[in-house]
N, CA, C and O atoms as a GROMACS GRO file, in nm:
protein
  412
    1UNK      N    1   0.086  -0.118   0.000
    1UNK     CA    2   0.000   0.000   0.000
    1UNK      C    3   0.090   0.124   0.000
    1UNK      O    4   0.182   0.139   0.081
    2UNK      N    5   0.050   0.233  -0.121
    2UNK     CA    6   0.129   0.332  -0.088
    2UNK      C    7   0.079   0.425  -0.046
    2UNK      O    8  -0.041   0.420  -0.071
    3UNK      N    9   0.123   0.564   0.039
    3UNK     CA   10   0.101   0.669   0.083
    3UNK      C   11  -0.070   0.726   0.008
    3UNK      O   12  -0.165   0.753   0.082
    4UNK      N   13  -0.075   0.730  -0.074
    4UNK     CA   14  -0.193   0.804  -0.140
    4UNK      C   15  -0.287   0.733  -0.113
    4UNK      O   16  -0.377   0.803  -0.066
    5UNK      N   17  -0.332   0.554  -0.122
    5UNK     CA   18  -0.389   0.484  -0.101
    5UNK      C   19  -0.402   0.434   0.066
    5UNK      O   20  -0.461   0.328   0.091
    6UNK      N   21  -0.340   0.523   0.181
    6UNK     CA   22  -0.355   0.536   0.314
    6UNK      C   23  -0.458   0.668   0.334
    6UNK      O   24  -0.561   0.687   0.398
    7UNK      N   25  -0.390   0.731   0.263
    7UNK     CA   26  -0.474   0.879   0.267
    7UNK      C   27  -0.625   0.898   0.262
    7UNK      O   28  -0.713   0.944   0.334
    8UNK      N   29  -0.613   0.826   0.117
    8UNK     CA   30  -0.788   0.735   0.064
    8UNK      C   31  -0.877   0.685   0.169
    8UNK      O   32  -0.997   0.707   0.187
    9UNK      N   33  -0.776   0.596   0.250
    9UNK     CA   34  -0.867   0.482   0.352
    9UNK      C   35  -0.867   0.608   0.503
    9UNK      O   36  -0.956   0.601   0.588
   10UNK      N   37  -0.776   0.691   0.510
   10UNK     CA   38  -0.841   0.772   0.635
   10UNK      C   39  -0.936   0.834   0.627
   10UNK      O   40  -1.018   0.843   0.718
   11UNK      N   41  -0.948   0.901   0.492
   11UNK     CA   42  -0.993   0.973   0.483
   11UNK      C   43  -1.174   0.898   0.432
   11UNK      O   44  -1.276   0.956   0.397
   12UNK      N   45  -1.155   0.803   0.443
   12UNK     CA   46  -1.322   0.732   0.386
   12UNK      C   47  -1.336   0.694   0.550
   12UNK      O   48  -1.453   0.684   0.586
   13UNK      N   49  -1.255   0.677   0.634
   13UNK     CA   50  -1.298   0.659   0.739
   13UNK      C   51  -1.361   0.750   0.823
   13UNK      O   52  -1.459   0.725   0.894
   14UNK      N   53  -1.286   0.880   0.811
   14UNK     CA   54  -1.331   0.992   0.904
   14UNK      C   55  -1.486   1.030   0.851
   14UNK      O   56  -1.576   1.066   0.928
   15UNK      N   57  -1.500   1.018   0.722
   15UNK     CA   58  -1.640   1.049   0.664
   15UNK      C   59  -1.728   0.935   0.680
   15UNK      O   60  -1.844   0.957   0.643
   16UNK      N   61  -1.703   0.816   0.727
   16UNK     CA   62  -1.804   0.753   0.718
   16UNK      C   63  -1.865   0.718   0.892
   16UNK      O   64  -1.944   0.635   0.937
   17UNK      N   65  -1.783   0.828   0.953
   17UNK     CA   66  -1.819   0.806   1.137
   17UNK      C   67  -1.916   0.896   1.125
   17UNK      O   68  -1.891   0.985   1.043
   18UNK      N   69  -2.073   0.908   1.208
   18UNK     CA   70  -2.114   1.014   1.217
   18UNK      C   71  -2.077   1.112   1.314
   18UNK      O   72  -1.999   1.065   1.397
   19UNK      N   73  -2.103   1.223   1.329
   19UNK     CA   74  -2.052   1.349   1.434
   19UNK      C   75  -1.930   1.442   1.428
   19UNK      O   76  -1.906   1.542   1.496
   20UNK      N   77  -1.849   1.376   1.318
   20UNK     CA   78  -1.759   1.489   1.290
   20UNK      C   79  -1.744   1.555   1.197
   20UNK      O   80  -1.710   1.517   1.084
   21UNK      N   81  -1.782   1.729   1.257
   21UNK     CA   82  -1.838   1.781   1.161
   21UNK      C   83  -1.739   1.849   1.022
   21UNK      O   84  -1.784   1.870   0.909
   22UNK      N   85  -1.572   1.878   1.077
   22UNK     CA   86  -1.525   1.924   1.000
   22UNK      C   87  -1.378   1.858   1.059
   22UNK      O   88  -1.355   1.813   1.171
   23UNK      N   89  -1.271   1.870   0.924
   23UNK     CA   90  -1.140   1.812   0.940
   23UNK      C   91  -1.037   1.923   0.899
   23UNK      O   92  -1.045   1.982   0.791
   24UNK      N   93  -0.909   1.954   1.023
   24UNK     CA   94  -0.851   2.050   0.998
   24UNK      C   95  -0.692   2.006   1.010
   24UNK      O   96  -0.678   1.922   1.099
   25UNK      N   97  -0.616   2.030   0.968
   25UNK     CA   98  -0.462   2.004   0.997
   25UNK      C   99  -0.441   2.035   1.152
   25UNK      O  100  -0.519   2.084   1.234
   26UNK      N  101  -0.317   1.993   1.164
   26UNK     CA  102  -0.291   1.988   1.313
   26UNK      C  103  -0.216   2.111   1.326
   26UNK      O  104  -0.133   2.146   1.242
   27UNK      N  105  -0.253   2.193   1.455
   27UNK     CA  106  -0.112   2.316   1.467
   27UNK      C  107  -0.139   2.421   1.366
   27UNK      O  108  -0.053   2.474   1.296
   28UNK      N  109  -0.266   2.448   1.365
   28UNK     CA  110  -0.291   2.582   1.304
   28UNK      C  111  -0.365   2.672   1.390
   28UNK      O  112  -0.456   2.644   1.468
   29UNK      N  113  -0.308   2.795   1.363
   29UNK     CA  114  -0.342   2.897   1.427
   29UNK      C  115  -0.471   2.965   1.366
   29UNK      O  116  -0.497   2.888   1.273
   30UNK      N  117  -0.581   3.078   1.363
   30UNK     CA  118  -0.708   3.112   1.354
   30UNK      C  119  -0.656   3.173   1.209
   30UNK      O  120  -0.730   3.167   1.112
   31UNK      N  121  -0.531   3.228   1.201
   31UNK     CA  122  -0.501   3.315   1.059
   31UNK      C  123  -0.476   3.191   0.950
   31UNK      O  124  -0.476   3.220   0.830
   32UNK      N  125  -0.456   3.060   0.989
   32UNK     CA  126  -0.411   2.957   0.899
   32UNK      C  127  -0.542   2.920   0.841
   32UNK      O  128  -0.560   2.901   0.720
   33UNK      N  129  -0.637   2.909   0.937
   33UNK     CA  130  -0.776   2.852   0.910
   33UNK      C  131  -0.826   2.882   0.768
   33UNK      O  132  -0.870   2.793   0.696
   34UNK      N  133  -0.817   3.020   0.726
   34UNK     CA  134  -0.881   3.042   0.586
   34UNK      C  135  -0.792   3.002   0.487
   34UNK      O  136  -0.856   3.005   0.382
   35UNK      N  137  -0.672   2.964   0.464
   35UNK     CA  138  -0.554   2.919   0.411
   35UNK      C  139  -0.589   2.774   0.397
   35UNK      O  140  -0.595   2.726   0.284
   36UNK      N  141  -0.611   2.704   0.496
   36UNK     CA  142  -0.647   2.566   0.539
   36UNK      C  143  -0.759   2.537   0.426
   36UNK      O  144  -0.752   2.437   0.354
   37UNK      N  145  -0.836   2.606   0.419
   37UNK     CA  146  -0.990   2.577   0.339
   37UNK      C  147  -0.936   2.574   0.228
   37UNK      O  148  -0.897   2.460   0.203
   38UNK      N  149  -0.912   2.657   0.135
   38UNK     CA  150  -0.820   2.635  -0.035
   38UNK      C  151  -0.745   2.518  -0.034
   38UNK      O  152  -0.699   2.478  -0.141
   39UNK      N  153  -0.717   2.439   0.093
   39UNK     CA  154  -0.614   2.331   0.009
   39UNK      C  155  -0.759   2.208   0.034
   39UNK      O  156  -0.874   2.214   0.079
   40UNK      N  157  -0.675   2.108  -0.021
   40UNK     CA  158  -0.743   1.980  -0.057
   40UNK      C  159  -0.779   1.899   0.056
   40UNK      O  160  -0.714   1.935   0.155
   41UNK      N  161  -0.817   1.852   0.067
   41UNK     CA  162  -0.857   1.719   0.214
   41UNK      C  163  -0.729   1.660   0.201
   41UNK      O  164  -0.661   1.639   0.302
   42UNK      N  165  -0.686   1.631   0.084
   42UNK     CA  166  -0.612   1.529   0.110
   42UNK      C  167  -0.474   1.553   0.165
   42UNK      O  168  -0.396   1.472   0.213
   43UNK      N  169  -0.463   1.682   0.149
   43UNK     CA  170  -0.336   1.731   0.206
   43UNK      C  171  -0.324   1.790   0.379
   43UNK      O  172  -0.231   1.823   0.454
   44UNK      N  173  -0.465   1.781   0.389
   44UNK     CA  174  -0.473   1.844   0.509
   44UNK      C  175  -0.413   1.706   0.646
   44UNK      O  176  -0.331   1.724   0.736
   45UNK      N  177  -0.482   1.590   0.615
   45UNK     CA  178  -0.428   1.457   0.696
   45UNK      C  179  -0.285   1.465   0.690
   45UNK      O  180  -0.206   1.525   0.616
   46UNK      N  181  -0.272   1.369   0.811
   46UNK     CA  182  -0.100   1.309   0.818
   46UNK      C  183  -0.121   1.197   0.822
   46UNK      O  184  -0.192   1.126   0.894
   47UNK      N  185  -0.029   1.173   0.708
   47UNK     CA  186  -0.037   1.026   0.698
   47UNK      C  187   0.114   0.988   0.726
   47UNK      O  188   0.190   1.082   0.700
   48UNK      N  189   0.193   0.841   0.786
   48UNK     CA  190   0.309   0.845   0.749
   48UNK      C  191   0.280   0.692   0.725
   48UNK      O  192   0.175   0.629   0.739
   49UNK      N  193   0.415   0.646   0.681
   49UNK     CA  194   0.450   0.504   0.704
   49UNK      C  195   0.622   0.469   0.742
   49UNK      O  196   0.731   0.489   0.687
   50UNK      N  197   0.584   0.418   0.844
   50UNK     CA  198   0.675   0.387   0.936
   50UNK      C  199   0.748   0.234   0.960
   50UNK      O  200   0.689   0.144   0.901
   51UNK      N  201   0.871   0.192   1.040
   51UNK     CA  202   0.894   0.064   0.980
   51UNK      C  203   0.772  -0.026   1.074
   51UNK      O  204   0.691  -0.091   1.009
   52UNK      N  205   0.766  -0.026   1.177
   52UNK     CA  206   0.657  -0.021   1.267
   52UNK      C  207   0.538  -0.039   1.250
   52UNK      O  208   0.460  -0.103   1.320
   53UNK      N  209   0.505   0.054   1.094
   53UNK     CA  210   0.329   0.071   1.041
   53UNK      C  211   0.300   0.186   1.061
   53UNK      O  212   0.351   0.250   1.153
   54UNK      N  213   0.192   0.245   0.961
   54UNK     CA  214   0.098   0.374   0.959
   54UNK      C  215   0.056   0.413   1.071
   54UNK      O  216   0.006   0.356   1.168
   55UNK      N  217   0.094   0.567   1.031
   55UNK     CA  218   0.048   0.672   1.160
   55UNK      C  219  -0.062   0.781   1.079
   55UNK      O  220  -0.037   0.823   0.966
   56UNK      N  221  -0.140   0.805   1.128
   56UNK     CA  222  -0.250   0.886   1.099
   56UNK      C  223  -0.294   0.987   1.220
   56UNK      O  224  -0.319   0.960   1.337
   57UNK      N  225  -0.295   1.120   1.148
   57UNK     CA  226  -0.298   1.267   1.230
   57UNK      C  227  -0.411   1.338   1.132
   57UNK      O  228  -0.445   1.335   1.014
   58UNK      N  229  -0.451   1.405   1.263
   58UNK     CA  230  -0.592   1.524   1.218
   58UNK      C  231  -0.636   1.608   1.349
   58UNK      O  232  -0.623   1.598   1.471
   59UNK      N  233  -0.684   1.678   1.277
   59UNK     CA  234  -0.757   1.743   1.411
   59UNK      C  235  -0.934   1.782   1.350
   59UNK      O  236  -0.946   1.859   1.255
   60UNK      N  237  -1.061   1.718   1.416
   60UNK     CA  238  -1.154   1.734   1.468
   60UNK      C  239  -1.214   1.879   1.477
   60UNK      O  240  -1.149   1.980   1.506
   61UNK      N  241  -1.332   1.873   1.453
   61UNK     CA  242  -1.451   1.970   1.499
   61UNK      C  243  -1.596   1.872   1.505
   61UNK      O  244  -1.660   1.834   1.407
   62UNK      N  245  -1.621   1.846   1.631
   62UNK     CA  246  -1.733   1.744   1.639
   62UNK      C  247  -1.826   1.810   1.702
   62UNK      O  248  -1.807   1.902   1.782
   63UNK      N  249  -1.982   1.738   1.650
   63UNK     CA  250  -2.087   1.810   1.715
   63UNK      C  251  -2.098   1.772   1.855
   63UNK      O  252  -2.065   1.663   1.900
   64UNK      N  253  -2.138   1.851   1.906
   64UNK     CA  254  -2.185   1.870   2.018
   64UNK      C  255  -2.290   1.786   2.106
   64UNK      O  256  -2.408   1.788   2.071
   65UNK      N  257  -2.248   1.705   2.230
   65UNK     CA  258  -2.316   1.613   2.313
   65UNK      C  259  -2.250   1.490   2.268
   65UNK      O  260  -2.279   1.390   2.333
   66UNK      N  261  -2.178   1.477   2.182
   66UNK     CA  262  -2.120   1.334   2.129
   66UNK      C  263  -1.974   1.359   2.214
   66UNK      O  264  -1.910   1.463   2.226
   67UNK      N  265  -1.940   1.194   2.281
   67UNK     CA  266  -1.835   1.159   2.310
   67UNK      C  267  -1.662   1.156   2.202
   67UNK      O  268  -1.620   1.081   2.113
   68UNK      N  269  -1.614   1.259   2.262
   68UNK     CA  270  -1.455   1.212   2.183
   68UNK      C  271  -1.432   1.094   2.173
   68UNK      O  272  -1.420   1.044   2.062
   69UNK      N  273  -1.421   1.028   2.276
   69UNK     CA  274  -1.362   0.900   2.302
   69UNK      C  275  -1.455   0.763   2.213
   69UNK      O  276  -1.404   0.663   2.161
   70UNK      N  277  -1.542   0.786   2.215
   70UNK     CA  278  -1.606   0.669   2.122
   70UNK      C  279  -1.581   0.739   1.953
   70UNK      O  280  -1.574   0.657   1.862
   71UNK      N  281  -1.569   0.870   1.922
   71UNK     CA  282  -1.563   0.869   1.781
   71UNK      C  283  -1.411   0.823   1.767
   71UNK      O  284  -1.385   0.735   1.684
   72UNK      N  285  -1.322   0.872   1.835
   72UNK     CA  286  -1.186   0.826   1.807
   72UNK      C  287  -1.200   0.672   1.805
   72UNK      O  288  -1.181   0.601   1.707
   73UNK      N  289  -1.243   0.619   1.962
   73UNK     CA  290  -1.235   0.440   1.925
   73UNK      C  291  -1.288   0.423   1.763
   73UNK      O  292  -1.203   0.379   1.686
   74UNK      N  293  -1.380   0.444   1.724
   74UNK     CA  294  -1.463   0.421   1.623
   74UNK      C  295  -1.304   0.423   1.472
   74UNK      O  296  -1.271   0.337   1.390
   75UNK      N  297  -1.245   0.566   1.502
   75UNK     CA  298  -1.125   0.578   1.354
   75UNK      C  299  -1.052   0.452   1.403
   75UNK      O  300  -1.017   0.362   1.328
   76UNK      N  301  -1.030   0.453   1.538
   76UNK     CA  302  -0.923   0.391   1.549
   76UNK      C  303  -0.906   0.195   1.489
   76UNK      O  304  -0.817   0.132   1.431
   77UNK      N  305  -1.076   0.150   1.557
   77UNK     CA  306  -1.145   0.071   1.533
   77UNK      C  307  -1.150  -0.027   1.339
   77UNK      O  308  -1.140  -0.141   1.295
   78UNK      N  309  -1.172   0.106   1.290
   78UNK     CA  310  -1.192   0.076   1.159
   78UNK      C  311  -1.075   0.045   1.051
   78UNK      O  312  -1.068  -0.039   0.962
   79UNK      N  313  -0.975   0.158   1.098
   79UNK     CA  314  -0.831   0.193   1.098
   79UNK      C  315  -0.777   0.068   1.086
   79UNK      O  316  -0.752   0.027   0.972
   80UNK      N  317  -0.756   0.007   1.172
   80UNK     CA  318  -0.728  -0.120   1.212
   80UNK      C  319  -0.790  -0.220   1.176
   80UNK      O  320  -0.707  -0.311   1.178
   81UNK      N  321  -0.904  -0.265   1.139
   81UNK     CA  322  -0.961  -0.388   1.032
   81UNK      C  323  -0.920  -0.359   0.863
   81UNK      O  324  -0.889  -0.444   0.779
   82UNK      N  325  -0.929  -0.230   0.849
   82UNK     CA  326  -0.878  -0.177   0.691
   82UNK      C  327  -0.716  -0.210   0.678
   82UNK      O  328  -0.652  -0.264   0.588
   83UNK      N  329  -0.691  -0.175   0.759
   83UNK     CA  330  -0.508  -0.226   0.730
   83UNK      C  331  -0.492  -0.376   0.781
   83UNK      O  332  -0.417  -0.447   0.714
   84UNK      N  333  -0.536  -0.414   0.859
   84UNK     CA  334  -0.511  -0.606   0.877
   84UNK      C  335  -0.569  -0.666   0.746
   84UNK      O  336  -0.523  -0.758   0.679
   85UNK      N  337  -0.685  -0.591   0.724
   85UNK     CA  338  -0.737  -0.673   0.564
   85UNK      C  339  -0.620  -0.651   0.427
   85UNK      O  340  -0.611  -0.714   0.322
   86UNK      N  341  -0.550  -0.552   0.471
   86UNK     CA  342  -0.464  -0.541   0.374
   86UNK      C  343  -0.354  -0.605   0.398
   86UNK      O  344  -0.273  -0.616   0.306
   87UNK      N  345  -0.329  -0.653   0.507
   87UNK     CA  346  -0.188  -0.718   0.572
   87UNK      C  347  -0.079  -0.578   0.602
   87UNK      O  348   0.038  -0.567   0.567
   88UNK      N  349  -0.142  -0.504   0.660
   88UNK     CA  350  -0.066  -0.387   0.713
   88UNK      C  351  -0.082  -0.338   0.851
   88UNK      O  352  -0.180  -0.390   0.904
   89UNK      N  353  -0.022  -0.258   0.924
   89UNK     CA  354   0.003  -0.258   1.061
   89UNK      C  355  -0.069  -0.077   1.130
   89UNK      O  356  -0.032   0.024   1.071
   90UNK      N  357  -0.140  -0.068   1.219
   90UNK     CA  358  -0.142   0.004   1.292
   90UNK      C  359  -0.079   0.062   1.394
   90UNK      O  360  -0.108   0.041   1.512
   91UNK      N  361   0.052   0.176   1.338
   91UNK     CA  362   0.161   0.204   1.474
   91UNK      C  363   0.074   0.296   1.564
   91UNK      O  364   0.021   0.252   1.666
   92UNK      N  365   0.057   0.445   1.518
   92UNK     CA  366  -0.044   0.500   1.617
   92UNK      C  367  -0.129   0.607   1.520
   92UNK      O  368  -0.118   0.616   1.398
   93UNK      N  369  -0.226   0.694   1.615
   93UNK     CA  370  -0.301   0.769   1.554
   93UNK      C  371  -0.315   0.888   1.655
   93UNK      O  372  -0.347   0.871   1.773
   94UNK      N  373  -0.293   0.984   1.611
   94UNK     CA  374  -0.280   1.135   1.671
   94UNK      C  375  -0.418   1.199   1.590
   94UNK      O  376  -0.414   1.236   1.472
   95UNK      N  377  -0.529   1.204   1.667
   95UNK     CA  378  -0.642   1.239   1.656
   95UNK      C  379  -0.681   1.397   1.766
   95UNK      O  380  -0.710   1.386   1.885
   96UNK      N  381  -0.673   1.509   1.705
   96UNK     CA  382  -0.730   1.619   1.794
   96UNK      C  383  -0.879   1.707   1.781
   96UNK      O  384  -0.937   1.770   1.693
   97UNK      N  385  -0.901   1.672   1.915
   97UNK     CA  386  -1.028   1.775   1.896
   97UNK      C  387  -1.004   1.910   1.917
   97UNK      O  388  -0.949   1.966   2.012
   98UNK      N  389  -1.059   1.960   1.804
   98UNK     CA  390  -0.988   2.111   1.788
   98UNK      C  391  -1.143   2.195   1.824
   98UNK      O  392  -1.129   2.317   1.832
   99UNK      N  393  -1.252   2.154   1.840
   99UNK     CA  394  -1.345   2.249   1.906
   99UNK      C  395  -1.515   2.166   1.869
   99UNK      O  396  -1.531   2.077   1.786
  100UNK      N  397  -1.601   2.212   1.936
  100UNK     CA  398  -1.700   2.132   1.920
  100UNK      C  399  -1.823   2.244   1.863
  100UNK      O  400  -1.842   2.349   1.925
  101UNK      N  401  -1.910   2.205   1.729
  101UNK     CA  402  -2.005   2.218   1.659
  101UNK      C  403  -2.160   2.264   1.722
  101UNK      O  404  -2.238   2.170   1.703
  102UNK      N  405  -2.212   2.350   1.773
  102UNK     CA  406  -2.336   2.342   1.838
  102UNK      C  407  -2.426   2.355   1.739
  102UNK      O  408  -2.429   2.468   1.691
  103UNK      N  409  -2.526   2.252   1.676
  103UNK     CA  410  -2.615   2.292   1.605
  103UNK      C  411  -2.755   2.276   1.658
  103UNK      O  412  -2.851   2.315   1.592
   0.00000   0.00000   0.00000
């Protein structure tokens, strides 16, 4: 599996959890935010591959009354059957909640 085809599978993952409402790079400041929007999804994830196995980074905006901790189990969850089906490894996942959605 290469890099682009990790990217693919995070990124079908984060969209297919319900409650999170938006996906932002990690370590941006409020002036980056409108900068952030012009680029692509796909650039916004971290993806790596490591000797160890894939690491996957993001940061979160989830609605409101929903648990962090079960949407993360949930990436983490899926994350991990998608790469064993491929015969590939889960090293870690750096998941941030960067603020929560009131609708």
């Amino acid at each position: 599996m290469d890099l682009e085809q990790a990217r693919e599978i995070f990124l079908q993952v984060l969209s297919s959890i319900p409650g999170i409402v938006s996906i932002h790079e990690i370590n941006l400041s409020s002036e980056q935010i409108d900068e952030e929007n012009k680029k692509d999804i796909s650039e916004i994830l971290q993806v790596e591959k490591l000797q160890k196995g894939w690491r996957f980074g993001c940061s979160l905006v989830i609605l409101y009354g929903l648990s962090a901790k079960s949407i993360v189990n949930q990436i983490y969850k899926q994350l991990k059957f998608i790469l064993s089906k491929n015969k590939e490894k889960l090293y870690g996942i750096n998941i941030f909640i960067k603020g929560v959605h009131y609708e």
